[in-house]
C-alpha positions in Angstrom: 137.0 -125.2 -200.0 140.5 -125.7 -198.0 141.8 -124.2 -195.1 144.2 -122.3 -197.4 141.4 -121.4 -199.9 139.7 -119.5 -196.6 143.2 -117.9 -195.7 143.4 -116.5 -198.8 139.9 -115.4 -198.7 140.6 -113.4 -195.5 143.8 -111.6 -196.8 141.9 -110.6 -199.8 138.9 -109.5 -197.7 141.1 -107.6 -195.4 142.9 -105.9 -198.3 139.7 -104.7 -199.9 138.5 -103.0 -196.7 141.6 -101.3 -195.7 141.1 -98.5 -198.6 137.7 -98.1 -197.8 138.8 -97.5 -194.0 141.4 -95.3 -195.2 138.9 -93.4 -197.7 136.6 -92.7 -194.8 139.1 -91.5 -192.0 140.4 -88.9 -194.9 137.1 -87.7 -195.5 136.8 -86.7 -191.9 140.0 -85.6 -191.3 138.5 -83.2 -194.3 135.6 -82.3 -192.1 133.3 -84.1 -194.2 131.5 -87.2 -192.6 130.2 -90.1 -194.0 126.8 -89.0 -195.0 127.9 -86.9 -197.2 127.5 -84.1 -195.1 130.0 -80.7 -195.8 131.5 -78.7 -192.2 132.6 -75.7 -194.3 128.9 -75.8 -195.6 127.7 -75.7 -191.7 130.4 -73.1 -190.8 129.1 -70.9 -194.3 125.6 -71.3 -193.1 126.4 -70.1 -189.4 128.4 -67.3 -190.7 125.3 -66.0 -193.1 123.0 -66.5 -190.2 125.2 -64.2 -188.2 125.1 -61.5 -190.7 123.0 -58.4 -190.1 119.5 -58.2 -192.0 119.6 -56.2 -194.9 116.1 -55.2 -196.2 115.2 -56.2 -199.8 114.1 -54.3 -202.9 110.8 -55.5 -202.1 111.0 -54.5 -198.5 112.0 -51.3 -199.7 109.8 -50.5 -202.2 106.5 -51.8 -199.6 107.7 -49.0 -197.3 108.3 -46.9 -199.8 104.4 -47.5 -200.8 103.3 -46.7 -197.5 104.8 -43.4 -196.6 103.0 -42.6 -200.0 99.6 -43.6 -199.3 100.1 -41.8 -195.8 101.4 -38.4 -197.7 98.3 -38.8 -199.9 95.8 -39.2 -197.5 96.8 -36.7 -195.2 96.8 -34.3 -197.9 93.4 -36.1 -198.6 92.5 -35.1 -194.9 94.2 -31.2 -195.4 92.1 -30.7 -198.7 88.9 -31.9 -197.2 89.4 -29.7 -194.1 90.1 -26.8 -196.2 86.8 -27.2 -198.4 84.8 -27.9 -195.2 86.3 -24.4 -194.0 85.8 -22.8 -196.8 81.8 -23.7 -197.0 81.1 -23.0 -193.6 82.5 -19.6 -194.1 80.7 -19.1 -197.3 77.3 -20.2 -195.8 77.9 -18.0 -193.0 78.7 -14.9 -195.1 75.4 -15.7 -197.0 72.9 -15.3 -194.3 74.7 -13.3 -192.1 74.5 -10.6 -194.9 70.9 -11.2 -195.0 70.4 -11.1 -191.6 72.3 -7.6 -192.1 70.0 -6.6 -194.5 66.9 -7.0 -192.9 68.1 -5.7 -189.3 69.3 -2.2 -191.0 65.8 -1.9 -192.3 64.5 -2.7 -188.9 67.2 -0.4 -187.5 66.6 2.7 -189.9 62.4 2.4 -190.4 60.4 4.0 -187.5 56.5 5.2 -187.4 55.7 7.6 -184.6 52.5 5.5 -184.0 54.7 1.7 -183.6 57.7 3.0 -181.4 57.2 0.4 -178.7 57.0 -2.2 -181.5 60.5 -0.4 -183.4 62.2 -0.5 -180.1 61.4 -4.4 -179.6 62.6 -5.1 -182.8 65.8 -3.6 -182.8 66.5 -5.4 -179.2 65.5 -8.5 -180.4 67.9 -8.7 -183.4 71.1 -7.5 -181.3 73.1 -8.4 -179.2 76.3 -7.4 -176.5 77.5 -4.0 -176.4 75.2 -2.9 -179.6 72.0 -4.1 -177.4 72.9 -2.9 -173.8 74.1 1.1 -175.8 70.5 0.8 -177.7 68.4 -0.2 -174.8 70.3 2.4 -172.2 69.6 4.8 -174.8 66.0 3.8 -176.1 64.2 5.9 -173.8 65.6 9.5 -174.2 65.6 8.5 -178.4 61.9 7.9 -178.0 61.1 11.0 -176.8 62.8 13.2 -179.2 60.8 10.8 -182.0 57.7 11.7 -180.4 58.5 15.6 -179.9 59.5 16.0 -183.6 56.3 13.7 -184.5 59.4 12.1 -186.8 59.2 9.1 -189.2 61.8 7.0 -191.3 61.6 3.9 -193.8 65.4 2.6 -194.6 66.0 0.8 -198.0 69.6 -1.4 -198.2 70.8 0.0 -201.3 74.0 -2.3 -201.4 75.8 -4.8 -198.9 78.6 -6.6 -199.1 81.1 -8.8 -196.5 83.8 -7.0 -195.3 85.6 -10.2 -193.6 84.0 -13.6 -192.5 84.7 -16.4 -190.0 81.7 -19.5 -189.5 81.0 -17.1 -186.1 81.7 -13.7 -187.0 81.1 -11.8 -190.4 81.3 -7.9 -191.0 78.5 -6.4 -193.7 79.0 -3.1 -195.0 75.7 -2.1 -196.3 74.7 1.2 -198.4 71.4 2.7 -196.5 69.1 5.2 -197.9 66.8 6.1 -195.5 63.4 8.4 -196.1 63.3 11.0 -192.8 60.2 13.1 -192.3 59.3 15.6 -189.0 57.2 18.5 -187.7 59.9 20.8 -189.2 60.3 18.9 -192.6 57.3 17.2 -193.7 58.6 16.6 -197.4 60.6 13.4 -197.1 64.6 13.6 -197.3 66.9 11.4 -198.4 69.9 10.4 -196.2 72.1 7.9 -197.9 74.6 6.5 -194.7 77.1 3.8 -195.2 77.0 1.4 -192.4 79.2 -1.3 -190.7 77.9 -4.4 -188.9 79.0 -7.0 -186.9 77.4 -10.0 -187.4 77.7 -12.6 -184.4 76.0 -16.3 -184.2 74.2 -16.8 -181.3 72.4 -19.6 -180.4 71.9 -20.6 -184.3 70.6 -16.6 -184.8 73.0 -13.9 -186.6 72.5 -10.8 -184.1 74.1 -7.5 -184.6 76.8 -7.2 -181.6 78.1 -3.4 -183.6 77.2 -0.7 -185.5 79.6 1.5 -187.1 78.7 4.7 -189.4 82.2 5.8 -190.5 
């Protein structure tokens, strides 16, 4: 090849890259580099990124699921609360009636010749003011028993609660109690309508009042 053939060759190599070099200082004057790379893209992502978080419909609908599941088991918690309450108030009823039963029998059944024993048994089953009244009074009832050689057998006709707490329940009971003396030795009936109050004490349901309206 001649000198001129390799003149030529450089003119024609130096006209070929001059677009190219043009080409690529346009592109970046367009904020786009070489690599294909965009700077409005960059500027769009910092401009998202920016933004404030917005929650999803997923997002929303998992929170909505768990301020669900929190109503439902509180009201879970509320209902088994409620039927806890409401069996400990039924058990209690139940055997503080019978506890009510059998102390107005105790209460309203005396023999002349078992007073001491009568008087015991009444203490033991109460309690508070209903024991300190009895046992102040015990004394000065005993001797009227004796004096009037008097006798009585109670029978609880009917009982029933009156109100209820797991501590505390009131019995109303229906008495009929068979009363013989010196001055009537034919028994007589007296039918007496009676109030207690039922208290828990130490796992025992003691009479702590006795009303006869």
């Amino acid at each position: 090849m001649s000198i001129t053939d390799d003149v030529l060759q450089d003119v024609h190599d130096d006209v070929d890259e001059a677009p190219r070099d043009a080409d690529e200082a346009a592109d970046q004057d367009a904020g786009q580099d070489p690599a294909g790379g965009s700077g409005a893209e960059g500027s769009d992502e910092s401009a998202a990124a920016s933004r404030s978080w917005r929650p999803t419909r997923t997002v929303l609908a998992l929170g909505t699921g768990v301020a669900v599941l929190l109503a439902a088991v509180t009201a879970a918690v509320v209902l088994v609360w409620e039927l806890r309450s409401e069996r400990e108030i039924s058990t209690a009823a139940e055997q503080a009636t019978a506890a009510a039963q059998q102390y107005a029998v105790t209460l309203t059944s005396l023999d002349g010749a078992k007073l001491d024993s009568n008087f015991a048994a009444v203490l033991d089953g109460a309690t508070g003011e209903f024991k300190n009244m009895y046992s102040q009074s015990s004394a000065q009832l005993k001797s009227v028993l004796i004096d009037n050689k008097a006798a009585a057998k109670g029978t609880v006709v009917a009982a029933g609660v009156k109100s209820a707490t797991p501590d505390r329940v009131e019995v109303m009971l229906f008495v009929d109690q068979s009363v013989t003396n010196s001055a009537n030795p034919e028994p007589r009936v007296d039918r007496s309508r009676i109030i207690m109050t039922m208290e828990k004490v130490d796992g025992r349901w003691l009479t702590s009042n006795v009303e006869i309206p």
